[in-house]
C-alpha positions as CSV (number, residue, x, y, z in Angstrom):
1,X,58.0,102.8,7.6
2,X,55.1,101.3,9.5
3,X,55.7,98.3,11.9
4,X,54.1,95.5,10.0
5,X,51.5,93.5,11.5
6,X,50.6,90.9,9.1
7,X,52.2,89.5,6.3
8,X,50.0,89.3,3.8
9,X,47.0,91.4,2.9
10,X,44.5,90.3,0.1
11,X,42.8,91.7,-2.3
12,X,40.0,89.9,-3.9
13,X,36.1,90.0,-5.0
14,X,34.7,88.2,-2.3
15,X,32.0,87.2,-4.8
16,X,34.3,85.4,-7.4
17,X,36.8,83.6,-4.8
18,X,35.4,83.8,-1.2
19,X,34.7,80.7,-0.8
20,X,36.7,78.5,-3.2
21,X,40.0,80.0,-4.3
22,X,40.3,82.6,-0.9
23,X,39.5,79.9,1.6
24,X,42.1,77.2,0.5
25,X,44.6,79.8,0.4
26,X,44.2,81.1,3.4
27,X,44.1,77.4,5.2
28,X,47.5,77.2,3.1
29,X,49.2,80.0,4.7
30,X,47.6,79.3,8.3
31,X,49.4,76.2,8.2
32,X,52.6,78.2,7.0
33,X,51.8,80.2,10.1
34,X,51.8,83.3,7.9
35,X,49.5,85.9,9.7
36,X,46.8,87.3,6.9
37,X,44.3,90.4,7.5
38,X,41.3,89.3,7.1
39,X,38.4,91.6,6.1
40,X,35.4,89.4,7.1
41,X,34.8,92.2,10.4
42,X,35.3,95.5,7.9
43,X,31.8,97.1,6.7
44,X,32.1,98.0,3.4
45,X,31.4,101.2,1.9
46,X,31.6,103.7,-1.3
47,X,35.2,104.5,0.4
48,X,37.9,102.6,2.2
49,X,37.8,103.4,6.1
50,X,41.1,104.0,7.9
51,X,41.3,101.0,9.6
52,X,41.3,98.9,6.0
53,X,44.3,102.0,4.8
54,X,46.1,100.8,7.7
55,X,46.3,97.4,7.0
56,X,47.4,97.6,3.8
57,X,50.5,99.7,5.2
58,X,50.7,97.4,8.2
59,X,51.2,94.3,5.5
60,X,54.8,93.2,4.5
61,X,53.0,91.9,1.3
62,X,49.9,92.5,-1.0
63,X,48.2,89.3,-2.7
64,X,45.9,90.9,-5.5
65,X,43.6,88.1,-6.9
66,X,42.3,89.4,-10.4
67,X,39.2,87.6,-11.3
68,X,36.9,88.2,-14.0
69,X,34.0,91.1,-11.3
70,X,37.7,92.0,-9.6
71,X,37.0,96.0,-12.0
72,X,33.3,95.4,-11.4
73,X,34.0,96.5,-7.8
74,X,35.3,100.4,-6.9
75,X,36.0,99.1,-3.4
76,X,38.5,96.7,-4.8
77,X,39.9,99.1,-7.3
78,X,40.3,102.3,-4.3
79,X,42.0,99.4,-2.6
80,X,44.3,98.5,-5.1
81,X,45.5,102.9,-5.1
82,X,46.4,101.9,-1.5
83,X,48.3,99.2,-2.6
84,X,50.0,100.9,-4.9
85,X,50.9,104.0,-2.7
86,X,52.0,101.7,0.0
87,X,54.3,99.7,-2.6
88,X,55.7,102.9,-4.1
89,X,56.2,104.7,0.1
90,X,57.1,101.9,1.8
91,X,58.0,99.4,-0.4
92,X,55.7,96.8,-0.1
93,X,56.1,93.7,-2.3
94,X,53.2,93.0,-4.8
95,X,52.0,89.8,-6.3
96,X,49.2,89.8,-8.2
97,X,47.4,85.9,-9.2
98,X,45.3,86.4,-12.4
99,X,42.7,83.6,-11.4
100,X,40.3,82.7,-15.0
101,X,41.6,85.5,-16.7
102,X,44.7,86.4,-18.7
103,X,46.6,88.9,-17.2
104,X,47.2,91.0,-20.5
105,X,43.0,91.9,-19.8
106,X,43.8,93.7,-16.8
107,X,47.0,94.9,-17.7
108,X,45.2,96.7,-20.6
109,X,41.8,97.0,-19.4
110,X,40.1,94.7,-22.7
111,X,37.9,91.8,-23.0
112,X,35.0,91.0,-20.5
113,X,37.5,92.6,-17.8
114,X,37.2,95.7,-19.5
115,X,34.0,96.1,-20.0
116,X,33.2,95.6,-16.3
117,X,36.0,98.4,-15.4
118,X,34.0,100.2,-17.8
119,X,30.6,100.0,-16.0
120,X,32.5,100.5,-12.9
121,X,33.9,103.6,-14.4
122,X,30.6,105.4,-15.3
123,X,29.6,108.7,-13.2
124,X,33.7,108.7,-11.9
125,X,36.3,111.4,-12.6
126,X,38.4,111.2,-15.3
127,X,41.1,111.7,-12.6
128,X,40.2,108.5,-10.5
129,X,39.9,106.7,-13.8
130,X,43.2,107.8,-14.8
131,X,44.2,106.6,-11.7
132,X,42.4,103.3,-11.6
133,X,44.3,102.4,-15.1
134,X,47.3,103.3,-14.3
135,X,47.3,100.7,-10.9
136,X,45.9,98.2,-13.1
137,X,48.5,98.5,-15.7
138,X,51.4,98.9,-12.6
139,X,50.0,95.4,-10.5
140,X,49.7,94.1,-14.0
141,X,52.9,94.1,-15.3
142,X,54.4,92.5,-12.0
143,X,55.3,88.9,-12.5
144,X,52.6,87.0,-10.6
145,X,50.7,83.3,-10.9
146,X,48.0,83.1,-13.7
147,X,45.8,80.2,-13.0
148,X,45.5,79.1,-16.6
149,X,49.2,78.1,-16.5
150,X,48.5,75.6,-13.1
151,X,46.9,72.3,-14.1
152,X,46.4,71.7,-10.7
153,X,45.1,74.5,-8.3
154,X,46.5,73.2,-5.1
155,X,49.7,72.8,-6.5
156,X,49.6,76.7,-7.7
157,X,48.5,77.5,-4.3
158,X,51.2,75.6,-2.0
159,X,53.6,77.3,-5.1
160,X,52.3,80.9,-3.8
161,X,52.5,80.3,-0.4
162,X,56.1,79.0,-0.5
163,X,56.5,82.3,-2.8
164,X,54.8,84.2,0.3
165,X,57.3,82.7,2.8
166,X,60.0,83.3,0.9
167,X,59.5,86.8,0.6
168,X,58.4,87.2,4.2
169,X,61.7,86.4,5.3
170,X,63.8,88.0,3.2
């Protein structure tokens, strides 16, 4: 196993949570002193580079923050394999925030979710599809935060950091 680096690494469409959702989060675990990768320096591409596979090993945990273009983006999905792969390796913990959308969409690809992994899905390989579903379903089916159930968004966000913290040092 990898020496770990930071504790948390996030997965997110920048374009749905950047700067709402992402930022107070972040400020949340800051104050925690929980050390996050951030991405803002990494030039994105059709493929993930090295340095972004490393980080995701180098990460005790993986926040994954489904939102409704989260399958609109194959960066996001490719990064969510790496996830994966490093859960199933190395045995990274996992917890996935379904933020505006109900978490049986992405567990079974349907509703306005699905139809943007279908977009994203056109021109690929049925074997990178496969594999695509098949993370979705996995990340999916982990118990995680689904903003629907928060009235209160700060509240659901101090709750996942403490969750964070937690895990970090256990």
């Amino acid at each position: 196993m990898t020496t770990t680096y930071y504790d948390v690494f996030p997965s997110f469409s920048g374009e749905d949570v950047r700067i709402t959702f992402l930022s107070h989060f972040l400020k949340e675990l800051d104050q925690k002193s929980i050390i996050v990768f951030k991405d803002n320096e990494i030039e994105r591409s059709r493929s993930l580079n090295p340095e972004l596979k490393q980080a995701i090993k180098d990460s005790r945990i993986a926040v994954v923050i489904f939102s409704k273009n989260y399958a609109s983006s194959s960066w996001c999905l490719n990064e969510l394999l790496e996830i994966v792969k490093s859960k199933e390796e190395c045995g990274q913990i996992v917890i996935p925030i379904f933020y505006g959308l109900d978490s049986s969409h992405v567990k079974k690809q349907t509703g306005d979710f699905g139809k943007k992994f279908e977009e994203t899905c056109y021109n690929k390989t049925e074997e990178l599809i496969t594999q695509w579903r098949k993370a979705l379903t996995k990340v999916a089916s982990i118990l995680g935060y689904n903003s629907v159930d928060w009235d209160n968004e700060a509240t659901m966000i101090e709750a996942i950091a403490i969750d964070v913290l937690n895990q970090r040092s256990s």
